[in-house]
C-alpha positions as CSV (number, residue, x, y, z in Angstrom):
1,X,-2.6,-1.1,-5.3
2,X,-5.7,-1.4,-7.3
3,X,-3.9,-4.1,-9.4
4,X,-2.4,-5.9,-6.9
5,X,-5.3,-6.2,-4.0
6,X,-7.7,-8.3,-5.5
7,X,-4.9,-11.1,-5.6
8,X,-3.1,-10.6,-2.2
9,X,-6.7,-10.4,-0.5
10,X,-7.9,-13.9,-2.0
11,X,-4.4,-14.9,-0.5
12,X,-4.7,-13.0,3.1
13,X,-7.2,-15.3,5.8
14,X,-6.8,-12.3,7.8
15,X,-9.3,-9.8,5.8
16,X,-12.2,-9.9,4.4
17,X,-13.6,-7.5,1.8
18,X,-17.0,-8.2,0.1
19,X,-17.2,-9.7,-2.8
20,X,-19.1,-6.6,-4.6
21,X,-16.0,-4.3,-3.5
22,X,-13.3,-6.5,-4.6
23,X,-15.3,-7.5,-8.2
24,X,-15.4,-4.2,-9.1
25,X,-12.4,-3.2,-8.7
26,X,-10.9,-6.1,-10.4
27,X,-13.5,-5.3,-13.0
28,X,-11.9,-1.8,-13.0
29,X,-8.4,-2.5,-13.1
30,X,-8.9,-5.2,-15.7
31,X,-9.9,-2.3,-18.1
32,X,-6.7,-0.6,-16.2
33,X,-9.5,2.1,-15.2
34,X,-7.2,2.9,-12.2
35,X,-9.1,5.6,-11.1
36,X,-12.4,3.9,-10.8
37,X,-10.6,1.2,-9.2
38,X,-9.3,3.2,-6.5
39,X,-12.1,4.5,-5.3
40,X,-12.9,0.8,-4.1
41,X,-10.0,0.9,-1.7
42,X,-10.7,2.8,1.7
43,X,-7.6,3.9,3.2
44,X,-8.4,1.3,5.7
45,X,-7.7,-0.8,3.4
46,X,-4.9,0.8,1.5
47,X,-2.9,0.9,5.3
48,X,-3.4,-2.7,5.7
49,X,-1.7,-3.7,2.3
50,X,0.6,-0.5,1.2
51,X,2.9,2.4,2.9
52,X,1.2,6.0,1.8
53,X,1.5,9.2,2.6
54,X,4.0,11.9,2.8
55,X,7.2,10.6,4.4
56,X,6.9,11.1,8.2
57,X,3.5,8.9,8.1
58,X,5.0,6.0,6.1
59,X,8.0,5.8,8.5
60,X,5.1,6.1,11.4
61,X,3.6,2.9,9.4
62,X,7.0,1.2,9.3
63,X,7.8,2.2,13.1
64,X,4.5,0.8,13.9
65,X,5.2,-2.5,12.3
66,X,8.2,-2.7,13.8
67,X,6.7,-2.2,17.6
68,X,4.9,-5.2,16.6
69,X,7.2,-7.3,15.9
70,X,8.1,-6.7,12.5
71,X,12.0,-7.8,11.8
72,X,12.0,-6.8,8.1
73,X,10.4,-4.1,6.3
74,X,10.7,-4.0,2.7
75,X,9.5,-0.7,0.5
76,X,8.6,-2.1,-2.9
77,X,7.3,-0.3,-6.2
78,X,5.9,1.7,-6.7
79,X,7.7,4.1,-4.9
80,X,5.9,7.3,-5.2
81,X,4.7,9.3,-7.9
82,X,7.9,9.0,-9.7
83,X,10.5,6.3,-9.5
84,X,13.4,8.7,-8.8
85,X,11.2,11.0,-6.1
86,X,10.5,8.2,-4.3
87,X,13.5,7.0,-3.6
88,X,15.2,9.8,-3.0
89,X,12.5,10.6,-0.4
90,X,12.8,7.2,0.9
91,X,16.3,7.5,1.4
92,X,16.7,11.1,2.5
93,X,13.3,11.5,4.8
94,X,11.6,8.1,5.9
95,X,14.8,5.8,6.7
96,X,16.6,8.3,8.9
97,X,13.2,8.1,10.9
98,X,13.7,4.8,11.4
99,X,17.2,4.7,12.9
């Protein structure tokens, strides 16, 4: 996310995050320091731009979106710690959550 936020955000009216937060962690991530970038995000702000968690609370975050509105959902990469974990626990534990 760390790599990805400080572009989407510029990009999103609907949040704001100052200016000292996102620099740094652009700072960080430019230097692919992932770990000192991360600990920019709050998990405020990680729900507001990714799915994370263990299983049940992404498809809770999905759900959620849905109830709102939401027609589409799409789960994009990264997809977990491994590629292959991921999507098997997408497929096996989150989508039959959704219905």
């Amino acid at each position: 996310m760390a790599l990805y936020l400080p572009i989407v955000a510029a990009l999103d009216p609907t949040v704001a995050i100052e200016p000292d937060r996102l620099a740094g962690m652009q700072a960080a991530a430019d230097r692919y320091d992932f770990d000192a970038a991360a600990r920019f995000i709050s998990d405020e702000l990680l729900a507001r731009f990714a799915f994370a968690g263990n299983p049940e609370s992404v498809a809770e975050q999905a759900a959620a979106l849905f109830a709102a509105g939401t027609s589409r959902v799409e789960f994009g990469t990264p997809h977990g710690l491994t590629p292959e974990s991921g999507l098997r626990l997408l497929g096996e534990r989150v989508l039959p959550l959704l219905g």
